[in-house]
KOLGUBA-653227 format. One line per 2 residues: number of its first residue (from 0); their letters; for each residue x, y, z of N, C-alpha, C, CB. Coordinates in steps of 0.1 Angstrom, whole numbers, m for minus. Each point is the difference from the previous one (the first is absolute). Glycine has a CB too. Layout:
N
NUM = a = X Y Z X Y Z X Y Z X Y Z ~ ...
***
This chain:
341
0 = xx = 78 234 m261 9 m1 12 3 14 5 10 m22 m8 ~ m15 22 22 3 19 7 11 m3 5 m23 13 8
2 = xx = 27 3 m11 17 2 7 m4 m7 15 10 28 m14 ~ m15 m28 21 2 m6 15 m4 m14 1 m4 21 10
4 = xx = 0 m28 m24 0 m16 m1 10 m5 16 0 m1 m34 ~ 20 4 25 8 m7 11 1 2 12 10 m2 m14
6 = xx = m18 13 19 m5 m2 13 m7 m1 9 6 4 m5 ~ m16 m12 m8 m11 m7 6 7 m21 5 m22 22 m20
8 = xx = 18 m27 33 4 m11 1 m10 m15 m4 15 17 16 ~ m14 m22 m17 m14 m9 m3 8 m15 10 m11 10 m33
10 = xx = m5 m8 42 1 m12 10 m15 m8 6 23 16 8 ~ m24 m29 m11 m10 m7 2 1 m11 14 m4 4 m27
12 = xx = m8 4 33 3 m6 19 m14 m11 0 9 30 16 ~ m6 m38 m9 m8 m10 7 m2 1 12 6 m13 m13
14 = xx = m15 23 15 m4 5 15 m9 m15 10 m6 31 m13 ~ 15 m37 17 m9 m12 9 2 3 11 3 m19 m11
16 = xx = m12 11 19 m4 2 13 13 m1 8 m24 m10 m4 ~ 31 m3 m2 11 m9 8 17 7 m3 m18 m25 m5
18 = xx = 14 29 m10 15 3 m6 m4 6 m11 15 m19 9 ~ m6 28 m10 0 12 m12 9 0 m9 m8 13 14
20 = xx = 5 m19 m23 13 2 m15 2 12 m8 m5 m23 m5 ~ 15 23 m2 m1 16 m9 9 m7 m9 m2 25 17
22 = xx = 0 m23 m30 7 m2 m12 7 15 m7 m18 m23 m3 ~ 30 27 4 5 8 m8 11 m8 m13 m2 19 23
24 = xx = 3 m14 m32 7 m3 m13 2 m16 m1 13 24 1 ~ m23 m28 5 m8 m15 m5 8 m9 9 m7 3 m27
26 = xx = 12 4 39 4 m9 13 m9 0 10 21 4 m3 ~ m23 m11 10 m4 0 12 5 9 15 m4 m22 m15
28 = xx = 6 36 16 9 1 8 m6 3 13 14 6 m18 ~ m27 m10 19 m4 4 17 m9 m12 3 0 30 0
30 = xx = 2 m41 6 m8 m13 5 2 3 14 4 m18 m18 ~ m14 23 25 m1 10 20 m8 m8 5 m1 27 m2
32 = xx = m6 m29 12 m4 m4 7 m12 17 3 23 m25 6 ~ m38 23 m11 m9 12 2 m4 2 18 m12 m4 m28
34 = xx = 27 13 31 m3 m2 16 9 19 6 3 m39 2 ~ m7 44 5 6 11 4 m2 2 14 m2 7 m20
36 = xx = 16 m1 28 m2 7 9 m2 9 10 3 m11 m9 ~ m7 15 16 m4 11 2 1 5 14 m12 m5 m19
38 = xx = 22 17 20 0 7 17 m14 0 4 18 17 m3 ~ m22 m18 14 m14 3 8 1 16 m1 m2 m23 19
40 = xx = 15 24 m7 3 14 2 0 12 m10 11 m11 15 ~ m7 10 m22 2 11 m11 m8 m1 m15 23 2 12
42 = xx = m26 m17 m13 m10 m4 m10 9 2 m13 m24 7 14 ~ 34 m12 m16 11 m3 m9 3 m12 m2 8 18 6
44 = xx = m6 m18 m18 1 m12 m2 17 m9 m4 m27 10 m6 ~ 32 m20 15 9 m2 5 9 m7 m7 m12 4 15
46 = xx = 3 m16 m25 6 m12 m10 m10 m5 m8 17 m8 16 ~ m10 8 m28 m11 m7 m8 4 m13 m2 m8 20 m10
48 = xx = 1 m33 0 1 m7 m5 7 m14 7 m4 20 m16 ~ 16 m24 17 6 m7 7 5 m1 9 0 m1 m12
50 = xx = 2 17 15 6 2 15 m15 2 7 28 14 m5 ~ m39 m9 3 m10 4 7 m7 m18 6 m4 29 m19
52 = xx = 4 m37 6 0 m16 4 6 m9 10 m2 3 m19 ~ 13 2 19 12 m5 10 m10 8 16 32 1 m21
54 = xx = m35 7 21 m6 9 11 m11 m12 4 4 30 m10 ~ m13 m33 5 m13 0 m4 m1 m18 15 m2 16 m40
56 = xx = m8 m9 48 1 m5 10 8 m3 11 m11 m3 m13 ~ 19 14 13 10 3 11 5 12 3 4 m19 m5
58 = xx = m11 27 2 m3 14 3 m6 4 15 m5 0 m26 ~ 7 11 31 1 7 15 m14 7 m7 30 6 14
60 = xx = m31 4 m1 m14 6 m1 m1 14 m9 m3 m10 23 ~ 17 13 m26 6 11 m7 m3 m3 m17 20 2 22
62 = xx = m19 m13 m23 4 2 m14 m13 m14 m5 33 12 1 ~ m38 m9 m12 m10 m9 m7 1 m4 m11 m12 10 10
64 = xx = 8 m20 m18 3 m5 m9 m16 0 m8 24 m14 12 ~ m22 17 m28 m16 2 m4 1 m8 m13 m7 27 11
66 = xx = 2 m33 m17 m1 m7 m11 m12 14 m7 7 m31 11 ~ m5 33 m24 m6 11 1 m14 m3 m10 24 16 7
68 = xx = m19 m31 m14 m11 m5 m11 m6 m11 10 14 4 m26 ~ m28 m3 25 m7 m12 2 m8 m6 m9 1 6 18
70 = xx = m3 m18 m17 m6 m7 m10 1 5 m12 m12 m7 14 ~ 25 10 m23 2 8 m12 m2 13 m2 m5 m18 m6
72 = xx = m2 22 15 m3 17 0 6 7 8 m18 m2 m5 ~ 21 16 4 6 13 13 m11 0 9 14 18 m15
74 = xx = m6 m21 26 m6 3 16 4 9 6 m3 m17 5 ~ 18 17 m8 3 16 5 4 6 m8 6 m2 18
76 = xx = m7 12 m22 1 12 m14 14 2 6 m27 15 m8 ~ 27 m9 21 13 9 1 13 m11 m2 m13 19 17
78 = xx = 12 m26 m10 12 m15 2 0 m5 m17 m8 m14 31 ~ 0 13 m38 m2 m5 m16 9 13 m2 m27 m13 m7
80 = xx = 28 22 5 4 11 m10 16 m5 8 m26 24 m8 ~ 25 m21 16 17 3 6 5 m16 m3 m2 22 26
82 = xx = m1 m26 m27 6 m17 m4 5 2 m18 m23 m17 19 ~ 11 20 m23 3 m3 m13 6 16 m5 m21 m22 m2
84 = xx = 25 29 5 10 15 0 13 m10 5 m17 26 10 ~ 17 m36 2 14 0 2 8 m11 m2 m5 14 13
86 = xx = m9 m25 m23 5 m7 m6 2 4 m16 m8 m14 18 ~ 7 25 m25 5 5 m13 15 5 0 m25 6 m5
88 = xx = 22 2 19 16 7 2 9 m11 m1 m6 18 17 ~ 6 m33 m11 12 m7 2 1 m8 m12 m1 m1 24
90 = xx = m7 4 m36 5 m9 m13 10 8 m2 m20 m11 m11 ~ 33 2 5 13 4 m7 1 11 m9 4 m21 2
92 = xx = m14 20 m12 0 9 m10 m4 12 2 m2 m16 m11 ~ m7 19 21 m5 11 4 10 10 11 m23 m15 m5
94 = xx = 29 6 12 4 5 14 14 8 m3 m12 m22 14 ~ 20 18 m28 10 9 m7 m2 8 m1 5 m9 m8
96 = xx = m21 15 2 m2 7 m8 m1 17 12 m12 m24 m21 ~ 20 34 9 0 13 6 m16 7 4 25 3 m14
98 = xx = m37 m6 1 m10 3 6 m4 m11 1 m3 19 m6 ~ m12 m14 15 m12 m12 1 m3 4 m9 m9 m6 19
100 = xx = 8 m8 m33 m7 m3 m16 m14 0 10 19 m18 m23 ~ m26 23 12 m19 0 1 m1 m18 m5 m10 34 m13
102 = xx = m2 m39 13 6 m16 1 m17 m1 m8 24 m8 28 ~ m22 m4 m37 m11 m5 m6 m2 m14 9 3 13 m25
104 = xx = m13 m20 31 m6 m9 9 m12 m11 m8 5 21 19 ~ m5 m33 m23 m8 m9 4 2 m3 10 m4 m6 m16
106 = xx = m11 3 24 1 m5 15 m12 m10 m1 11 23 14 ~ m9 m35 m11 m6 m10 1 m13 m3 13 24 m4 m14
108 = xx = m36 7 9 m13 m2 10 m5 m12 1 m7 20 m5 ~ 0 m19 14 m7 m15 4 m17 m2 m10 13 3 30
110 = xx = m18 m12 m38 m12 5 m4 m8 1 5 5 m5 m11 ~ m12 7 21 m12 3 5 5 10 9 m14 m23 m2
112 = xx = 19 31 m3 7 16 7 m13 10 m2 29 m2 m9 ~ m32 10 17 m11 10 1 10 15 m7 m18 m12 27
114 = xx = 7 20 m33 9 10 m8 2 9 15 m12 0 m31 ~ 7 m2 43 7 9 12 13 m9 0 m23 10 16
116 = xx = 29 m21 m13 9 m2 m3 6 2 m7 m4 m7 8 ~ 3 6 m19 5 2 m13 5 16 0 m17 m18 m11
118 = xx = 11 26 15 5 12 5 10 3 4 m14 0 3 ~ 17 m8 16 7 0 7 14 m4 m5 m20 m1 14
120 = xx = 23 m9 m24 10 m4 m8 4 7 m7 m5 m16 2 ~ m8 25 m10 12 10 m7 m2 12 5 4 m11 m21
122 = xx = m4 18 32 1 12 3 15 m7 9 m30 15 m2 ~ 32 m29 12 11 0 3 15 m1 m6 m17 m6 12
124 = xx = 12 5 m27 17 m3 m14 0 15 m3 m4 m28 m18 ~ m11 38 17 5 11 m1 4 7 10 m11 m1 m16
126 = xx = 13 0 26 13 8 15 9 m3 m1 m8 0 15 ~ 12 m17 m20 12 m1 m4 6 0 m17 m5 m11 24
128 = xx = 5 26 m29 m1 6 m7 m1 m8 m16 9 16 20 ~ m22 m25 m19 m3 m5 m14 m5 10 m11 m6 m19 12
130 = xx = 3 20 m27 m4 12 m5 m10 m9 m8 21 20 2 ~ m17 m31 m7 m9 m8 m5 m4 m15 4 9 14 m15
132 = xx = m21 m16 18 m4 m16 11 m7 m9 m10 m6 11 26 ~ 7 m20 m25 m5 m12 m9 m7 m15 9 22 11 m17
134 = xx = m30 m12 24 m1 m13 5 m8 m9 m8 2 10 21 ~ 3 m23 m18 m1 m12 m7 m7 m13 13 25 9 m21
136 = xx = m32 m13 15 m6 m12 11 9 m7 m1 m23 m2 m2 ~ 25 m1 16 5 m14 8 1 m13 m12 m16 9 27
138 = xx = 3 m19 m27 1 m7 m10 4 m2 m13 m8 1 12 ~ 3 17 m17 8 m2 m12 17 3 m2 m25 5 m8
140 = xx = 29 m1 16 16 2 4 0 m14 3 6 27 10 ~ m11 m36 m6 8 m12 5 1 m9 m16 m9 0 32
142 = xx = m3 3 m34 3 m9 m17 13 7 m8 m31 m4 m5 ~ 29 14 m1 9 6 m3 14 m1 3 m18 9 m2
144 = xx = 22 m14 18 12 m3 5 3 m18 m1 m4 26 17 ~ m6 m31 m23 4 m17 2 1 0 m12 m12 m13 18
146 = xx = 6 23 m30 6 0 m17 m11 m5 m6 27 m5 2 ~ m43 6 2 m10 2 m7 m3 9 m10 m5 m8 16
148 = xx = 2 4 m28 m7 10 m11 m17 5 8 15 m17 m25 ~ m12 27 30 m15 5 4 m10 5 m8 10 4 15
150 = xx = m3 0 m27 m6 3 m8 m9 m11 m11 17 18 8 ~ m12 m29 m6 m6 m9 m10 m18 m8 3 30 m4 m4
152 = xx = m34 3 m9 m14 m4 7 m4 m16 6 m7 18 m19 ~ 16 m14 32 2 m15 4 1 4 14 13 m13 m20
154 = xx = m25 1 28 1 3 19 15 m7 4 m31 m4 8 ~ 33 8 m1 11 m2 13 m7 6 14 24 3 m17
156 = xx = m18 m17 26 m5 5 13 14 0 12 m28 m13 m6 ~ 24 27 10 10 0 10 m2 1 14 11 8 m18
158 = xx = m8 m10 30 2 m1 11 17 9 6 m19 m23 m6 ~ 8 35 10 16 10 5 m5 m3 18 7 28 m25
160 = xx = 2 m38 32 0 2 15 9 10 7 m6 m23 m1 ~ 4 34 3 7 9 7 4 0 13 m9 9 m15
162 = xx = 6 0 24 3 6 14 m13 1 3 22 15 m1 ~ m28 m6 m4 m19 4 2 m9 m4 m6 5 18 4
164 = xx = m2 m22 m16 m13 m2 m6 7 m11 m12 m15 29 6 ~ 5 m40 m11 2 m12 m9 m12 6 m11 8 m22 20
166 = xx = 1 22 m30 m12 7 m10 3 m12 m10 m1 32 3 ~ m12 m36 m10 2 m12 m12 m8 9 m8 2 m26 10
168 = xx = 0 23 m24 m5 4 m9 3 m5 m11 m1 14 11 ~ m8 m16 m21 m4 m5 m13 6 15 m15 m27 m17 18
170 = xx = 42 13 m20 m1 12 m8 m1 m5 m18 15 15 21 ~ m22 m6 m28 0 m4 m15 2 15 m8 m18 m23 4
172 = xx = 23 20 m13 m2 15 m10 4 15 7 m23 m12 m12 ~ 31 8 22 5 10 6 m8 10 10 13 m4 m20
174 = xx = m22 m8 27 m12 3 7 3 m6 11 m17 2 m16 ~ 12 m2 29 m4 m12 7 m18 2 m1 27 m2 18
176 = xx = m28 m9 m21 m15 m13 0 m10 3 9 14 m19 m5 ~ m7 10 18 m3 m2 10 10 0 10 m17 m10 m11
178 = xx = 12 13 22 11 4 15 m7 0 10 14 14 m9 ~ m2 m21 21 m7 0 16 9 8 3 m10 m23 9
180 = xx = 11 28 m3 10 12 12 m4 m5 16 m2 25 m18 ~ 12 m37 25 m5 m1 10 11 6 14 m16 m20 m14
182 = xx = 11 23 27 12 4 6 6 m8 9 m6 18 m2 ~ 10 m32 m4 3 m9 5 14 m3 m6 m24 m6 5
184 = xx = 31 7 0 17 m3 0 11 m1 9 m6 9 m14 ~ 18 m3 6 13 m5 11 m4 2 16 19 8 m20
186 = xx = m22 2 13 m2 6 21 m10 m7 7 4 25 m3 ~ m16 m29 m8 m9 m5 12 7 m17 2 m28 17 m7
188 = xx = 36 m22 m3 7 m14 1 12 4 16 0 m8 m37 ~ 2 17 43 9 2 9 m10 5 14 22 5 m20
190 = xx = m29 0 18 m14 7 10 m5 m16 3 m10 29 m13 ~ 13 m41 4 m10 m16 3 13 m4 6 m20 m8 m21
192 = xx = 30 9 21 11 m9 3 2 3 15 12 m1 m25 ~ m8 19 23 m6 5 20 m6 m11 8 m9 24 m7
194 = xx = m8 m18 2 m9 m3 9 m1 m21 1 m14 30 m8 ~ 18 m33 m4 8 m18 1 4 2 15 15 m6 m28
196 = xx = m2 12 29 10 m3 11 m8 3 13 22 6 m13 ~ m25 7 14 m9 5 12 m11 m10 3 4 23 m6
198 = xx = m11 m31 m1 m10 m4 3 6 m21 3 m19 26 m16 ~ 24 m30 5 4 m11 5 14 m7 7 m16 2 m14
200 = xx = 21 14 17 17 m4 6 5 7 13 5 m1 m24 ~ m20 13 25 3 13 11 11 6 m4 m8 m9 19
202 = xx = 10 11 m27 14 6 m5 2 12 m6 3 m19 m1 ~ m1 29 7 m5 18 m8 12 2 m11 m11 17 26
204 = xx = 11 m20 m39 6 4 m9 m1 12 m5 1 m19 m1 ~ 14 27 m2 m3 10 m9 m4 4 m17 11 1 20
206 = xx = m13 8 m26 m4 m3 m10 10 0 m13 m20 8 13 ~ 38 m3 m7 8 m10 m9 5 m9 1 3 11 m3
208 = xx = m4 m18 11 2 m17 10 m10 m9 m12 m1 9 35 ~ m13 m1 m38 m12 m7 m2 m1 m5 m17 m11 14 21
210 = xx = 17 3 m22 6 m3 m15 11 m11 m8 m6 20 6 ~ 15 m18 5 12 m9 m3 m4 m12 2 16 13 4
212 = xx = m29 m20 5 m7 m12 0 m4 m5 m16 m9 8 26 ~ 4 5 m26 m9 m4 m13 14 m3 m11 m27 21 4
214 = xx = 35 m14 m7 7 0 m10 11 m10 m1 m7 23 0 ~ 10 m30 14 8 m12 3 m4 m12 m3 6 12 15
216 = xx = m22 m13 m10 m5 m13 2 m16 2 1 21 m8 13 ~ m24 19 m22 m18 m1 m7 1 m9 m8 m8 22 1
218 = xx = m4 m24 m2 m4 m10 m13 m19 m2 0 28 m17 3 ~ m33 18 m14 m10 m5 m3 m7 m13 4 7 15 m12
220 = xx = 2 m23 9 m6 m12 4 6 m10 5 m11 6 m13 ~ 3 m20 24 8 m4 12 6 m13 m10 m16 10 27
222 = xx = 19 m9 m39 13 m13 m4 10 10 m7 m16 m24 m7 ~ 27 24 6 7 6 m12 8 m9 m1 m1 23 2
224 = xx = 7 m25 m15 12 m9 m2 14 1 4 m12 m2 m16 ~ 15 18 17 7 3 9 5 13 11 2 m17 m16
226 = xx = m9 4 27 m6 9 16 12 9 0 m13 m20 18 ~ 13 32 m13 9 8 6 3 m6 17 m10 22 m17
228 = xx = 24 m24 24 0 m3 9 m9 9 10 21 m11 m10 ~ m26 2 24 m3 8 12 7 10 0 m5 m17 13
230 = xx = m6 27 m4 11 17 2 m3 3 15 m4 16 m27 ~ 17 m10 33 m3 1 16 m4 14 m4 18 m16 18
232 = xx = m32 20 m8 m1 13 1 m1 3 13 m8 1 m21 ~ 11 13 20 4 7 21 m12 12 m2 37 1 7
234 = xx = m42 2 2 m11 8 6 2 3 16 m15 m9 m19 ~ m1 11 18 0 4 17 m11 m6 3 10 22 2
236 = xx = m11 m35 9 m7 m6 4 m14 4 8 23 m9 m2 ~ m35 9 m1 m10 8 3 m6 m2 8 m1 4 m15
238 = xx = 4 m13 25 m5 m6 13 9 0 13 m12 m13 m15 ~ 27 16 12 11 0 10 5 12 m5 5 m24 5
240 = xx = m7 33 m18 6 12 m2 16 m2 m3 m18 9 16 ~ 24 m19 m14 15 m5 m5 1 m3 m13 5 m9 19
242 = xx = 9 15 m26 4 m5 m10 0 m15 2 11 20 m7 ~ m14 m23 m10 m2 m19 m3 0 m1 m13 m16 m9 17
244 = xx = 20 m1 m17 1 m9 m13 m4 m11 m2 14 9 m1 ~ m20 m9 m15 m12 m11 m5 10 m5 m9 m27 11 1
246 = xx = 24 m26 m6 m1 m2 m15 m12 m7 m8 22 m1 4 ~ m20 10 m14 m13 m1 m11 0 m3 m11 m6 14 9
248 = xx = m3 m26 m16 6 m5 m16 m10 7 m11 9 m27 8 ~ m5 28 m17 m9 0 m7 m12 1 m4 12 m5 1
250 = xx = m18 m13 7 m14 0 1 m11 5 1 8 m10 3 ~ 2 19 12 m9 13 8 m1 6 m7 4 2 19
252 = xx = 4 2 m28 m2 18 m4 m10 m6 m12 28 20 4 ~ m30 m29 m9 m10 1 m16 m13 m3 12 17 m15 m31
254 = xx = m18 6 40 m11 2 10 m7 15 0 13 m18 15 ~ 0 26 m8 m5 16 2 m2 7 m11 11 0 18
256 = xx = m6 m7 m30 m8 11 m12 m11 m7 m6 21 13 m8 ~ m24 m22 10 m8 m6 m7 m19 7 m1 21 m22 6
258 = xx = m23 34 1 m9 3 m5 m1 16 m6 m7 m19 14 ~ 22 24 m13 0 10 m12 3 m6 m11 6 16 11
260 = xx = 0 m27 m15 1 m3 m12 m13 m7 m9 22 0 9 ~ m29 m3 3 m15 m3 m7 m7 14 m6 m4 m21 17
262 = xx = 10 29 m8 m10 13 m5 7 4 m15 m6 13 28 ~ 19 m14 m29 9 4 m11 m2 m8 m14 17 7 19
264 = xx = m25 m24 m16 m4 m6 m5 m15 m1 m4 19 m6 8 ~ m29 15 m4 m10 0 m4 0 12 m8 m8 m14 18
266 = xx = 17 26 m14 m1 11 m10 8 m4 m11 m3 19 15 ~ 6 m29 m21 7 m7 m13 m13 m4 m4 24 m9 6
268 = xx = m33 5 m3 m14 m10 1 m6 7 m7 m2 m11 21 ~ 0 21 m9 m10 12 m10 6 8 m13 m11 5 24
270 = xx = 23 m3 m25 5 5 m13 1 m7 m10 9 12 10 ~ m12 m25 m10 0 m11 m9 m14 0 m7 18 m14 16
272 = xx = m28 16 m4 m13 m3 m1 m7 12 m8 1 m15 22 ~ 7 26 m25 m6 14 m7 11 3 m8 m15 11 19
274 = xx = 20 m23 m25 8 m2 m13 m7 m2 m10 16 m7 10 ~ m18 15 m21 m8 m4 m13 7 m15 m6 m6 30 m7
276 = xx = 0 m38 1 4 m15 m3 5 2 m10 m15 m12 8 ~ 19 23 m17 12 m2 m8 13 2 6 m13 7 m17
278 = xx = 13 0 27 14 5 6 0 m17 11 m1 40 0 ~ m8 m42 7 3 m8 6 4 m18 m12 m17 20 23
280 = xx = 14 m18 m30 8 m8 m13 16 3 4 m21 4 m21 ~ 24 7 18 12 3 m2 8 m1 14 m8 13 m21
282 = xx = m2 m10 32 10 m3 12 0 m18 2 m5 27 15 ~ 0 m31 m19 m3 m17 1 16 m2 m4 m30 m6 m8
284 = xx = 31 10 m5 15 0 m8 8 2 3 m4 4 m12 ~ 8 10 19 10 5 4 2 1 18 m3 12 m25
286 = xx = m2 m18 31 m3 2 15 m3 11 6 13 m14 0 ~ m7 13 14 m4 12 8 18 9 7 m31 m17 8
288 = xx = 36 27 m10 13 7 1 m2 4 17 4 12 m28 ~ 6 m14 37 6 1 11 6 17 0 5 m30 2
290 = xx = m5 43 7 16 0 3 m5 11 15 19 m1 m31 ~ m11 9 37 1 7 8 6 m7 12 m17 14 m10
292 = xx = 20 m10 22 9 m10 11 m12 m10 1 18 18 18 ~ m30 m17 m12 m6 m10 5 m4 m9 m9 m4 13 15
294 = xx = 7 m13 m30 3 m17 m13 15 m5 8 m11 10 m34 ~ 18 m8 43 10 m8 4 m5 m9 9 14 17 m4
296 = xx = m27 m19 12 0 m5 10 m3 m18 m5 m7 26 13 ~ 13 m33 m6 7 m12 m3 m17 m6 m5 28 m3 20
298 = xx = m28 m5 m32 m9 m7 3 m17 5 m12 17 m2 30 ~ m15 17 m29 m13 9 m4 m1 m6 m12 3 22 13
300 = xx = 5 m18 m20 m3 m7 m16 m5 m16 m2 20 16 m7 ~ m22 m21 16 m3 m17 0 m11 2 2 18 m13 9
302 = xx = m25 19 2 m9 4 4 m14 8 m7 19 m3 15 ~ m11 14 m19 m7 8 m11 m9 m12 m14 24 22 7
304 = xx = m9 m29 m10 0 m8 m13 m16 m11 1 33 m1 m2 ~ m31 m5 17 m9 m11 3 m14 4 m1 16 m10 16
306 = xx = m13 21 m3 m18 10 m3 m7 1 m16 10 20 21 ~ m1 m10 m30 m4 0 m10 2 m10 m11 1 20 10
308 = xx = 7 m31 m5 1 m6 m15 4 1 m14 m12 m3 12 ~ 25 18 m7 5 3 m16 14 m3 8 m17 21 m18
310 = xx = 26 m18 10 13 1 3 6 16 5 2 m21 m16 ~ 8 21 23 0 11 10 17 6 m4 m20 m12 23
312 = xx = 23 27 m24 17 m3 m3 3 12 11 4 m8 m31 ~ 5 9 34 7 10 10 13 9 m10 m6 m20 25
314 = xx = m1 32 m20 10 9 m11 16 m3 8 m20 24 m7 ~ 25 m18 m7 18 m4 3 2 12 7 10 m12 m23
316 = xx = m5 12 37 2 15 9 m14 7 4 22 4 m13 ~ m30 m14 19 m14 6 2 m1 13 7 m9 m23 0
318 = xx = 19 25 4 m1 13 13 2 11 m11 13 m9 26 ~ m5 10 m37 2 13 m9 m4 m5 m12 19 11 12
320 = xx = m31 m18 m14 m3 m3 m15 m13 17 0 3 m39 m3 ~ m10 41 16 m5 14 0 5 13 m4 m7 m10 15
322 = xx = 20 9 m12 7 15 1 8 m2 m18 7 5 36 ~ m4 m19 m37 3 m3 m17 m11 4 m11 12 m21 8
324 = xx = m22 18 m6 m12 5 m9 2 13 1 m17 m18 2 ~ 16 26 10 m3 12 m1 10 9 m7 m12 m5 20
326 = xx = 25 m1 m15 12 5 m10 3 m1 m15 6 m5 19 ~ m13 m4 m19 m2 m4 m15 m13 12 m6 7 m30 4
328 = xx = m13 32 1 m14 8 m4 5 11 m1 m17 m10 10 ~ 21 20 m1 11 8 0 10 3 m15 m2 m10 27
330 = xx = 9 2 m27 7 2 m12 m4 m4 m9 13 1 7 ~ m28 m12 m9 m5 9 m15 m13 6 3 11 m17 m17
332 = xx = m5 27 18 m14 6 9 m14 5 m13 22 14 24 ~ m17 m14 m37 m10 2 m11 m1 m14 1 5 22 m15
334 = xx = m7 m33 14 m6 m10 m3 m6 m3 11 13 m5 m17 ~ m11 5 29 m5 m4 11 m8 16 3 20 m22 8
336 = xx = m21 29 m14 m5 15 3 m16 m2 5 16 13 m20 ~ m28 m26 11 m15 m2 4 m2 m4 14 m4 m6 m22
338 = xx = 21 m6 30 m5 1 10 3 12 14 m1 m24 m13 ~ 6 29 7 5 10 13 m10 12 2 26 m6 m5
340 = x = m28 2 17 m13 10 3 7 18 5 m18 m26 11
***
């Protein structure tokens, strides 16, 4: 232990497309929304996280709003670094503190990350003054966070639906197997719900309107046992240019997703299909694991279950069973030491 151990901090982030978690002293203390804003004029950046969201499609010409991860990866280096600098500053434990502690980091990647990305993620934790980086796949942080033994010589299949990217994977022996990495997710489930309204309602929705569609009254599939009531939604009418208002059930929105979830369903297909037949023994047994926001969407796990014909479970708190694994990995960072790259 070096004299500057207690000033080192230890914090494991779940860099998503949608929302950014941070675990200090095994809390959860930063659940943001991955969104920033930005002066035009002076090229400063204005609000991050919740307040930059609240902005986010109602902004002047002055000021911009940038999501700075796409599809799981940095798109904008510069908006990435100042986000995640000014989301460390506002954890509790840190923000007391007389100096900036040098800070030890797992940060949670997507698997089919390119090592130029892979880069870009940690040259942006080292600006915001990391001294030691640790990243851990996506999948295997999500097992780890539902309370899998990853290490045992036994398959488990998981399914992480994110913001950007739906990664499934076959993990055993503290490996993953087999894996799809597709970029089919939350966002493109709200990019279908849009172009839904625009095309069968004339109706220009925005893209937090589209979301809160999805998250009110999405669903996978057109029976559920129990429907979410009709939802009025208000836009701007695309043939008279006037505000209007629709109402829309259910039905529509598993209509309008119904062919990303096929795509999200065939990359299960193929990770099934380049499963060695002992592990796929063992997923026969044990099913197939849910979590990230988009295992909330009403319906998916029924769906999933039918396609493949095993049984299907949804993690407890699927939105932070990611940033749980990683936290967990984190603090035992020698036993979890093979997977951290």
């Amino acid at each position: 232990m070096g004299f500057f151990d207690f000033m080192t901090e230890d914090i494991a982030i779940d860099l998503g497309t949608a929302n950014t978690l941070i675990i200090h002293n095994d809390k959860v203390v930063v659940d943001s929304p991955s969104i920033v804003a930005i002066d035009r004029t002076s090229n400063k950046v204005i609000a991050v996280g919740k307040d930059a969201s609240q902005m986010q499609g109602k902004t002047h010409e002055d000021i911009k709003t940038i999501r700075p991860l796409k599809d799981g990866v940095i798109a904008d280096f510069q908006a990435s670094e100042y986000m995640i600098r000014e989301m460390i500053k506002s954890i509790p434990g840190i923000k007391k503190k007389l100096f900036t502690p040098s800070l030890r980091m797992v940060i949670c990647i997507p698997s089919g990350i390119t090592e130029v990305e892979k880069r870009a993620v940690r040259d942006s934790a080292e600006h915001a003054n990391a001294k030691e980086i640790y990243m851990i796949q996506e999948p295997m942080a999500a097992a780890i966070g539902i309370g899998i033994d990853v290490t045992q010589p036994k398959g488990n299949m998981i399914i992480d639906i994110g913001g950007g990217t739906t990664e499934v994977a076959v993990i055993a022996l503290g490996g993953i197997v087999s894996d799809k990495s597709i970029k089919i997710a939350g966002d493109v489930f709200t990019n279908d719900i849009s172009y839904y309204m625009r095309t069968q309602h004339n109706l220009y929705v925005g893209e937090r309107t589209a979301e809160r569609i999805k998250i009110e009254i999405g669903s996978a599939v057109p029976e559920l046992e129990n429907p979410p009531e009709p939802m009025n939604v208000q836009g701007r009418d695309l043939l008279t240019g006037k505000p209007k208002q629709i109402t829309i059930t259910y039905q529509e929105i598993a209509k309008s997703l119904d062919k990303s979830i096929l795509r999200v369903e065939d990359a299960v297909m193929e990770a099934l299909s380049s499963t060695p037949p002992e592990l796929s023994a063992d997923i026969y047994n044990t099913g197939i694991y849910l979590a990230g926001g988009g295992s909330m969407l009403r319906g998916l796990d029924r769906r999933i279950s039918k396609k493949t014909e095993l049984p299907v479970f949804i993690a407890e708190d699927p939105l932070r069973a990611v940033v749980r694994g990683t936290g967990i990995a984190l603090k035992n960072i020698d036993k979890f030491n093979f997977l951290l790259k």
